[in-house]
LOPAKE-533466 format. One record per residue (C-alpha): z, x, y. Coordinates in nm, 4 decimals. Layout:
N
+----------+----------+----------+
!        w !        u !        v !
+----------+----------+----------+
!        Z !        X !        Y !
...
+----------+----------+----------+
***
This chain:
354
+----------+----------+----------+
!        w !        u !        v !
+----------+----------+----------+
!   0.3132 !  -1.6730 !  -0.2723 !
!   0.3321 !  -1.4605 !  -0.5638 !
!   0.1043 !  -1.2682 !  -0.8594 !
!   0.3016 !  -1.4173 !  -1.1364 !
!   0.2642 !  -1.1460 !  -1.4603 !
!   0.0448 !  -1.4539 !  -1.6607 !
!  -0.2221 !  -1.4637 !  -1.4110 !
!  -0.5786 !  -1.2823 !  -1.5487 !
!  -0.7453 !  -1.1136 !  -1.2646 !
!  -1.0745 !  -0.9763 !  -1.1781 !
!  -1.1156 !  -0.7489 !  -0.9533 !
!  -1.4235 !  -0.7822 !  -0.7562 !
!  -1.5455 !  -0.4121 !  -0.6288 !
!  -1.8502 !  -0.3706 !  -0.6571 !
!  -1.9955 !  -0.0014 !  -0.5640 !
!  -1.6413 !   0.0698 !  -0.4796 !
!  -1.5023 !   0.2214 !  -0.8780 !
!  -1.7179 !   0.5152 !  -0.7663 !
!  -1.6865 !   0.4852 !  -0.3628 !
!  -1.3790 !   0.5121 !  -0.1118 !
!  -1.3558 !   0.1230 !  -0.0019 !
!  -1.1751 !   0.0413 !  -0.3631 !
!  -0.7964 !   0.1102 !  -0.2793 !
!  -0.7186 !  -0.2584 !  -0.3303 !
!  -0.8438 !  -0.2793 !  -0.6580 !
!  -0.6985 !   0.0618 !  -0.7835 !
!  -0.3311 !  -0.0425 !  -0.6287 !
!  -0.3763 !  -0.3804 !  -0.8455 !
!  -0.4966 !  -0.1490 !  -1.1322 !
!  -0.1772 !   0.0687 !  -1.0892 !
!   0.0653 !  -0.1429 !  -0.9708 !
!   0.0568 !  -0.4956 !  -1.0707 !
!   0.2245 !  -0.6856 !  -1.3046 !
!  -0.0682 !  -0.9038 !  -1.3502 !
!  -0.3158 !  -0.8976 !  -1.6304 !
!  -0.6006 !  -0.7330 !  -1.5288 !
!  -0.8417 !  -0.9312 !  -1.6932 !
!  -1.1627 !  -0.6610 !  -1.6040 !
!  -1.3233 !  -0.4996 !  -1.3194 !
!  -1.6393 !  -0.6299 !  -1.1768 !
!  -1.8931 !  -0.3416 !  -1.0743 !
!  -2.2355 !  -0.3587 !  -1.1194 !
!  -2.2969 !  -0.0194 !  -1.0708 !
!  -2.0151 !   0.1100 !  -1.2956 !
!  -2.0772 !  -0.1957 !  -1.5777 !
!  -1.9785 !  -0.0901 !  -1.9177 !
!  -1.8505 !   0.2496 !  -1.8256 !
!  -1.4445 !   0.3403 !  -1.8918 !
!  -1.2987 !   0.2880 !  -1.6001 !
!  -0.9747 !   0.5128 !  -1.7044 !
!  -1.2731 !   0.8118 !  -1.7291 !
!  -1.4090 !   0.7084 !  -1.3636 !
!  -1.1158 !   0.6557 !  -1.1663 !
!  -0.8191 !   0.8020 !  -1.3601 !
!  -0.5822 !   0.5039 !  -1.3714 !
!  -0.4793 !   0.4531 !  -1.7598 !
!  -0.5355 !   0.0748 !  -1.7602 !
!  -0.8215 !   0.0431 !  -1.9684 !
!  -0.9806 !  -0.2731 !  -1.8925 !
!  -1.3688 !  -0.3593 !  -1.9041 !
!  -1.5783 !  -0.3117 !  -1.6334 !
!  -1.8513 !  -0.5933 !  -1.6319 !
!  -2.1346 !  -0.6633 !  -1.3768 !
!  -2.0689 !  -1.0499 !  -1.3003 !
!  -1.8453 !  -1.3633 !  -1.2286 !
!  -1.9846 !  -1.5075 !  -1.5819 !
!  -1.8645 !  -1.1962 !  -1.7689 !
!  -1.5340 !  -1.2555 !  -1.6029 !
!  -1.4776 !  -1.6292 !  -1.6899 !
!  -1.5954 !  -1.5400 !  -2.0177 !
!  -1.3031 !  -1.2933 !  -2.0437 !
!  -1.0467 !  -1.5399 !  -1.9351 !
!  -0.9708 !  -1.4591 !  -1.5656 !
!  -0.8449 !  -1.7132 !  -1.4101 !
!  -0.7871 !  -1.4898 !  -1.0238 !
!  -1.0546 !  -1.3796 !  -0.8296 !
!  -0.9653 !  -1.0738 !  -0.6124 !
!  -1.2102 !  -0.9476 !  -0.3465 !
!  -1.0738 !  -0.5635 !  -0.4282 !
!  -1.1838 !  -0.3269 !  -0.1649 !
!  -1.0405 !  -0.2557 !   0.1651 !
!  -1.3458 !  -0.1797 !   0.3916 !
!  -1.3664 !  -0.0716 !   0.7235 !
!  -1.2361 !  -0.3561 !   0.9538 !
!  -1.1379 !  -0.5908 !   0.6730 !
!  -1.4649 !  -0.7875 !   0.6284 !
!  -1.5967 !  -0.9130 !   0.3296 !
!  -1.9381 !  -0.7850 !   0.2507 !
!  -2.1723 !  -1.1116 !   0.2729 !
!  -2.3538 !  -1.0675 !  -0.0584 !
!  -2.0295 !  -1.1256 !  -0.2044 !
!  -1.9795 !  -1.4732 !  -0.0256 !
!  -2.2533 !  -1.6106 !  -0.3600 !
!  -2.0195 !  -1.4572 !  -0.6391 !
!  -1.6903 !  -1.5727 !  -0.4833 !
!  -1.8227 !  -1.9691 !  -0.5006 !
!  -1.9287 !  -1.9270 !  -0.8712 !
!  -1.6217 !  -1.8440 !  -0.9703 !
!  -1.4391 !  -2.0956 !  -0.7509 !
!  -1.6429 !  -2.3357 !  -0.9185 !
!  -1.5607 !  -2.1889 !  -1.2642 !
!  -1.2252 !  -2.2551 !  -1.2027 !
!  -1.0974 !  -1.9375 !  -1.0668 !
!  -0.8135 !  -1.8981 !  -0.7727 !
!  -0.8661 !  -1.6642 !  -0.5070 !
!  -0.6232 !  -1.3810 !  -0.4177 !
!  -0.8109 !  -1.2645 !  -0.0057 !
!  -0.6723 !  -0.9530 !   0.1518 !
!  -0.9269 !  -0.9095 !   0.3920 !
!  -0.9337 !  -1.0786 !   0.7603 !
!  -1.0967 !  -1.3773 !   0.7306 !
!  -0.9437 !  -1.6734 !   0.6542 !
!  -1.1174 !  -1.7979 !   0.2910 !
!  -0.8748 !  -2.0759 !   0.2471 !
!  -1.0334 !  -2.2360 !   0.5656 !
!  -1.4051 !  -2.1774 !   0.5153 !
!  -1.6058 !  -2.4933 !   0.4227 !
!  -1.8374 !  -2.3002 !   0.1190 !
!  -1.5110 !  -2.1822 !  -0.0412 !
!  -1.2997 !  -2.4808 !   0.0039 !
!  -1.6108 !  -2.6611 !  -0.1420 !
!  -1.5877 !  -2.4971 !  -0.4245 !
!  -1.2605 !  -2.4630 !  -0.4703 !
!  -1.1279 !  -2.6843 !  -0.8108 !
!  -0.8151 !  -2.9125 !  -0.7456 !
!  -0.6011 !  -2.7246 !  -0.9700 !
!  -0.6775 !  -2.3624 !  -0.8215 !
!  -0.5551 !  -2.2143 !  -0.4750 !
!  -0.6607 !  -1.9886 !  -0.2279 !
!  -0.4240 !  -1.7395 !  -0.1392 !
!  -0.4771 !  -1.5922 !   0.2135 !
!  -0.2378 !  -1.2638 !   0.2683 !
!  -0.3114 !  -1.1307 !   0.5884 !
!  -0.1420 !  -1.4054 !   0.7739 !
!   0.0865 !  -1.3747 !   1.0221 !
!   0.4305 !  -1.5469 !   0.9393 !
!   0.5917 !  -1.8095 !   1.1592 !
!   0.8861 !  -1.7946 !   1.4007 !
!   0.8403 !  -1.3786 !   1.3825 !
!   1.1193 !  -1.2398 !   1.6701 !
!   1.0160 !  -0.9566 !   1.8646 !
!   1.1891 !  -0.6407 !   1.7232 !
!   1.5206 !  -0.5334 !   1.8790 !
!   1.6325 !  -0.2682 !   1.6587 !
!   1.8535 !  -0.4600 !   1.4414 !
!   1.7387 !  -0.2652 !   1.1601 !
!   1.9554 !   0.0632 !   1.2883 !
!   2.2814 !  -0.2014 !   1.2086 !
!   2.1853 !  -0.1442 !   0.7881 !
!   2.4177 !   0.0449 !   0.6174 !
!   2.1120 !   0.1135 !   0.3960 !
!   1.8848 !   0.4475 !   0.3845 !
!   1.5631 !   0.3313 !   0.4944 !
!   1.2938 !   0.5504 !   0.4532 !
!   0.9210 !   0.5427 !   0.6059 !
!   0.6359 !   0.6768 !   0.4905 !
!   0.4069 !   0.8404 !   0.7856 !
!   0.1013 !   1.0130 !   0.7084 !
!  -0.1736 !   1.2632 !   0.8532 !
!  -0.4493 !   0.9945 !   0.8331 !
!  -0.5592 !   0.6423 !   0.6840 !
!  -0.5596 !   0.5594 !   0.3135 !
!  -0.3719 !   0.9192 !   0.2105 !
!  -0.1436 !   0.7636 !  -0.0186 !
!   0.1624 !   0.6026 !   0.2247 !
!   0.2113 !   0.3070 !   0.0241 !
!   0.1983 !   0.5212 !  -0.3398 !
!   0.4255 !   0.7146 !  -0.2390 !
!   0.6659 !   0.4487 !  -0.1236 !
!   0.5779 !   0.2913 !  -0.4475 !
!   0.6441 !   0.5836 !  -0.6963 !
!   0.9670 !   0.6288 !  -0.5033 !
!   1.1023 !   0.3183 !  -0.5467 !
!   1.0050 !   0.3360 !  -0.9308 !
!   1.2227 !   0.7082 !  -0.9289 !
!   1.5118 !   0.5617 !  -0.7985 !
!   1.5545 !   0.2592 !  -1.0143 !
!   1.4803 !   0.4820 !  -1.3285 !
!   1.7898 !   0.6296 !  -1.2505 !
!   1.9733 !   0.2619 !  -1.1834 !
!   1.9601 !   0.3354 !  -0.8126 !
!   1.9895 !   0.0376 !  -0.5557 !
!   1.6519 !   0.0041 !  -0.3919 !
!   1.4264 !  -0.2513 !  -0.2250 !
!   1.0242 !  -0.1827 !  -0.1095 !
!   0.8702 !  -0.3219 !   0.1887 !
!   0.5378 !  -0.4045 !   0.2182 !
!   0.3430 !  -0.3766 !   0.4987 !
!   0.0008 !  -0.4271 !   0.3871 !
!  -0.1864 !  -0.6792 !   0.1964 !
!  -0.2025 !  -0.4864 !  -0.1226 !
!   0.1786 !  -0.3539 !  -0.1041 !
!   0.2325 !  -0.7960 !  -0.0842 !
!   0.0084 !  -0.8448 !  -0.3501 !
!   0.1851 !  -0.6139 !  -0.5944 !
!   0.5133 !  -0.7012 !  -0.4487 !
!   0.4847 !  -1.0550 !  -0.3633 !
!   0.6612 !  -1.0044 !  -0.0334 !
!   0.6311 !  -0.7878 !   0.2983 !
!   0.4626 !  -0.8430 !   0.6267 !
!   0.0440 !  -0.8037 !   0.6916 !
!   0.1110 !  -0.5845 !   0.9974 !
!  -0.2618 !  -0.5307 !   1.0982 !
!  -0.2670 !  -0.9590 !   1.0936 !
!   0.0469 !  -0.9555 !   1.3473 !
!   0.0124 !  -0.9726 !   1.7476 !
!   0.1068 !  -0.6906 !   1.8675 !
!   0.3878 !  -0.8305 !   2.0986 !
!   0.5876 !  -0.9328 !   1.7350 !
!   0.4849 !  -0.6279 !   1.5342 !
!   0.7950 !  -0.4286 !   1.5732 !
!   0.9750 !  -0.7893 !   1.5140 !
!   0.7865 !  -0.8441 !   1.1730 !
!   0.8885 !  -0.4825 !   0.9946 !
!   1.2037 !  -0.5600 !   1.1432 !
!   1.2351 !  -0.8760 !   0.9750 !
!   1.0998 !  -0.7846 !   0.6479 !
!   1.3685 !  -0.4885 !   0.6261 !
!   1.6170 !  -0.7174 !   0.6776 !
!   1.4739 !  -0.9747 !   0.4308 !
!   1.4679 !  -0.6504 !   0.1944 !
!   1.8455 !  -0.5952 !   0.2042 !
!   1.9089 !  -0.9227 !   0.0378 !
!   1.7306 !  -0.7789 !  -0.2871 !
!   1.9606 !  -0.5067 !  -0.2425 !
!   2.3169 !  -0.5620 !  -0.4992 !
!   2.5742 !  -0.6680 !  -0.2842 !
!   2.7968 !  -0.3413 !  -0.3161 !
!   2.5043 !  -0.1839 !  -0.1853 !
!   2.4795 !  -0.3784 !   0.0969 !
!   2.8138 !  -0.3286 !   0.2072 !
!   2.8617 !   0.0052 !   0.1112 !
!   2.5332 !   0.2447 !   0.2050 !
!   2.4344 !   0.3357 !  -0.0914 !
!   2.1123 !   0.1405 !  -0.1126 !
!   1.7741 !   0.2609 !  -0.0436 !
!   1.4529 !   0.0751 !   0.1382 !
!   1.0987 !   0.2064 !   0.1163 !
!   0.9085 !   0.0721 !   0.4078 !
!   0.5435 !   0.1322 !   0.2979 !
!   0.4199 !   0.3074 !   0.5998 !
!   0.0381 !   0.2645 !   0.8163 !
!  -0.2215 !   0.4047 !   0.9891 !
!  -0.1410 !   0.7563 !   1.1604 !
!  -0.0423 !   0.8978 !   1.4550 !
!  -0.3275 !   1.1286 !   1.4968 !
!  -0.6144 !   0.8425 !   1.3776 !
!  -0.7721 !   0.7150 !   1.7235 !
!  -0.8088 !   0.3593 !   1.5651 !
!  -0.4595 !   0.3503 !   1.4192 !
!  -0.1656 !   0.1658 !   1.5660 !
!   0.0837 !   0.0067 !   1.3388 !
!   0.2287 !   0.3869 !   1.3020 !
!   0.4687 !   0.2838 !   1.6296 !
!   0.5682 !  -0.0522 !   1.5288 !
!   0.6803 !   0.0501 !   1.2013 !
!   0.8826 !   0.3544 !   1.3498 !
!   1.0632 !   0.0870 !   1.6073 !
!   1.1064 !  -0.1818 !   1.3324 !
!   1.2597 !   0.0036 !   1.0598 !
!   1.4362 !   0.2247 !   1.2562 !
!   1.3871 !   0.5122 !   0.9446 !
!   1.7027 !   0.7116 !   0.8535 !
!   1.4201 !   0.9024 !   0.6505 !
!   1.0597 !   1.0012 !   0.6923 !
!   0.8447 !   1.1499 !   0.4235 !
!   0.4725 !   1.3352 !   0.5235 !
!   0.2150 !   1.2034 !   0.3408 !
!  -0.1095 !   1.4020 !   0.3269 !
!  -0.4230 !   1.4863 !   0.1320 !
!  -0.4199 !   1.8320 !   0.0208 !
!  -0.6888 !   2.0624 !   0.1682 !
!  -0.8119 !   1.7900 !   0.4453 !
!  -0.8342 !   1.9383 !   0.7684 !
!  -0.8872 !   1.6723 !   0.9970 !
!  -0.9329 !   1.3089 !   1.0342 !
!  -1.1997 !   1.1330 !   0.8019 !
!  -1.3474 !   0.8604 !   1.0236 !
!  -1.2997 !   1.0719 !   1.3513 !
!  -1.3815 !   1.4246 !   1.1612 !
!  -1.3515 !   1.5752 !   1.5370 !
!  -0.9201 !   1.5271 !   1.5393 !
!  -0.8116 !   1.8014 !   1.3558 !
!  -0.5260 !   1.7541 !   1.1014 !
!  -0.2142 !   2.0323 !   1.2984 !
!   0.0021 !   2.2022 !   1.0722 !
!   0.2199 !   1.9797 !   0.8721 !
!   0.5064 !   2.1182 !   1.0292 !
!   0.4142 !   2.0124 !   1.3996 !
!   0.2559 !   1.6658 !   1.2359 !
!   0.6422 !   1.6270 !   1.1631 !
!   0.7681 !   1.7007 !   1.4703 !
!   0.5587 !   1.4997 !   1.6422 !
!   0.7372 !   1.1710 !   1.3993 !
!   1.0482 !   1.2938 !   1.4515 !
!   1.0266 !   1.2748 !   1.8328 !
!   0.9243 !   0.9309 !   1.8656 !
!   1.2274 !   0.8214 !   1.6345 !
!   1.4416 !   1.0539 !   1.8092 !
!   1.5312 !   0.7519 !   2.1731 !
!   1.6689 !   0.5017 !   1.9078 !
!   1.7411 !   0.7123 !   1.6128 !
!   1.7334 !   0.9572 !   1.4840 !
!   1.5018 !   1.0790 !   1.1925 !
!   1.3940 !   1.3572 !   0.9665 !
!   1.0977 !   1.4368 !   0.7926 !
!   1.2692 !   1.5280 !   0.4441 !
!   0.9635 !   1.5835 !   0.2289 !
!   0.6061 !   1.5988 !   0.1721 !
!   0.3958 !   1.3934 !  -0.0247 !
!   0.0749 !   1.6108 !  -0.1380 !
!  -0.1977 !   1.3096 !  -0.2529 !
!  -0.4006 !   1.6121 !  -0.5182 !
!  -0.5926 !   1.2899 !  -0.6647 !
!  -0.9198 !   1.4891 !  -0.5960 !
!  -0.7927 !   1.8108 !  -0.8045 !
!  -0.6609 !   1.9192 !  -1.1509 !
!  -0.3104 !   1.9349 !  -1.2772 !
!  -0.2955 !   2.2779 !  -1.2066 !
!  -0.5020 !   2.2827 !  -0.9172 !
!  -0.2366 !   2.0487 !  -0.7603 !
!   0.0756 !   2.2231 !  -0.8698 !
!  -0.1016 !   2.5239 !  -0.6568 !
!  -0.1110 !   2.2805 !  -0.3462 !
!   0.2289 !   2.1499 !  -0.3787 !
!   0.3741 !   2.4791 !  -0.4222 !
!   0.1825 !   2.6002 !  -0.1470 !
!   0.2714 !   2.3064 !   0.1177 !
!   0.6269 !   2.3903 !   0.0376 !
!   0.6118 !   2.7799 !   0.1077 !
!   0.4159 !   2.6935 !   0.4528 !
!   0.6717 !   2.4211 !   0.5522 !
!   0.9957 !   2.4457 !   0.3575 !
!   0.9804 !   2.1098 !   0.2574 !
!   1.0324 !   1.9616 !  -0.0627 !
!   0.7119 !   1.8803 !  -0.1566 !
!   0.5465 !   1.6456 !  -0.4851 !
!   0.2173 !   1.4978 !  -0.6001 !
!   0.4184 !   1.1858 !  -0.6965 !
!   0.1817 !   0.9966 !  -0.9024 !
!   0.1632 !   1.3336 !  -1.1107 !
!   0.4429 !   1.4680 !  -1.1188 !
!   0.6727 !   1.1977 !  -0.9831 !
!   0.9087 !   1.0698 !  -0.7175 !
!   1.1762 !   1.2425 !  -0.8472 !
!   1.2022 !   1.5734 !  -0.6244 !
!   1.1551 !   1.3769 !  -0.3361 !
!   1.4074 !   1.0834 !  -0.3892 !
!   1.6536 !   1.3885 !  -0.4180 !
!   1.5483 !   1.5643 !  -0.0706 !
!   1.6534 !   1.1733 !   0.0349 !
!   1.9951 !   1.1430 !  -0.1390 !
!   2.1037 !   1.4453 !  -0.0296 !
!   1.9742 !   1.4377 !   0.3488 !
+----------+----------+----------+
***
């Protein structure tokens, strides 16, 4: 299934415009081609949202499912990504009213809302219930076929959860087709599919066909590739990248690695953060060993650099973050770019000519 650019969403997040559960919704917000019919937040209602979160989308933020189907949305999106996936249970009362006002349902979290009886009681015969972490059928386990591409494919890795993997990969993509570039993303998450309307939920995949699912959404990416591209290397794949090597709960970092089988890595990190959020007592190494550490489990089947840094400065000003960025590149000699700020284009150029 696919977000088609007519559909009027609201994003449900409540306490999240001003919390750190919200990426969904701020992905949608930056991303999508999708109306964004308004943001519902009780605790942020009537407030700009470009002033809270940055983003310049300036749509409402109201405080209820009636404010929403008053303002046309027709696509209900449960827009936070908490903690294990699991929808908060007050929410379970706003999703049915708008079900029953007519409203489709877009669920990136883990449970299965097309299949539970409240929802698909409410649920109106001419809306749908769109379940995205689901695990395709017929997945093959991975055998490396991805090394065979005459593609670049290029993985985003990062120093810890939710610093900005799939942004980058994003912003990246967006660089190279400004400059008519042949390039395909992957997505490997259930906000990268929602915004792309392909990819692979890794996190919903058994592990035994995880390294079989990346590998068969790279190879489904090649096909949006040009031909000439295809056949002559010049095209370029983004595989939106997971988790992190040094995050104790984290293990879709591997399976992406063996899937893709990267040509390219680029760092991402959060400037300033010493150590791991949720497990504050794994300290963040220097970038430069963080890199090594990628490069060596690539190294058995192939090969791959860490080419460039991607410095998330979200949290800092303009300047502020030009400091960082210049600063991460002194300490690592990397090429190294707050993307959405400045761009993708510094690092799409540490690609090309790697």
């Amino acid at each position: 299934m696919q977000l088609s650019s007519d559909r009027r969403l609201a994003l449900l997040m409540h306490e999240a415009v001003l919390g750190n559960a919200g990426k969904m919704g701020f992905g949608l917000l930056r991303y999508s081609d999708s109306q964004i019919a308004c943001v519902i937040d009780r605790e942020t209602a009537g407030r700009d949202l470009v002033a809270l979160c940055g983003i310049p989308r300036p749509v409402p933020i109201v405080a209820t499912i009636a404010e929403a189907l008053a303002l046309g949305a027709d696509t209900l999106v449960p827009a936070i990504a908490p903690a294990g996936g699991i929808l908060p249970d007050d929410w379970r009362r706003e999703i049915c009213e708008g079900l029953r006002g007519g409203m489709s349902l877009v669920n990136g979290l883990h449970e299965r809302m097309a299949e539970a009886p409240d929802f698909r009681a409410a649920l109106t015969p001419s809306a749908w219930i769109w379940d995205v972490r689901v695990e395709p059928d017929g997945l093959p386990n991975g055998l490396g076929r991805a090394r065979e591409l005459p593609a670049k494919r290029i993985l985003t890795v990062g120093t810890d959860m939710a610093i900005g993997k799939m942004t980058a990969s994003l912003e990246l993509h967006k660089a190279a087709q400004r400059q008519a570039l042949p390039s395909a993303f992957v997505a490997t998450g259930q906000i990268g599919i929602c915004i792309s309307g392909a990819g692979i939920a890794l996190d919903a995949v058994r592990v035994d066909f995880a390294s079989g699912g990346v590998e068969w959404a790279v190879l489904e990416a090649t096909h949006k590739l040009p031909r000439p591209a295809r056949a002559g290397g010049a095209g370029l794949i983004w595989v939106e990248g997971q988790g992190s090597v040094l995050h104790p709960a984290s293990t879709a970092w591997l399976p992406l690695i063996r899937g893709s089988v990267p040509t390219h890595l680029i760092l991402c990190h959060r400037a300033g953060q010493e150590s791991v959020l949720r497990a504050p007592w794994v300290r963040v190494p220097p970038l430069r060993e963080v890199a090594a550490l990628y490069e060596a489990v690539c190294a058995p089947i192939q090969p791959a650099r860490v080419v460039g840094i991607a410095l998330n400065c979200g949290h800092l000003s303009a300047d502020e973050a030009q400091a960082a960025c210049e600063k991460t590149e002194a300490e690592t000699g990397l090429p190294t770019s707050d993307v959405v700020r400045f761009g993708g284009e510094r690092l799409l150029e540490a690609v090309l000519a790697a």
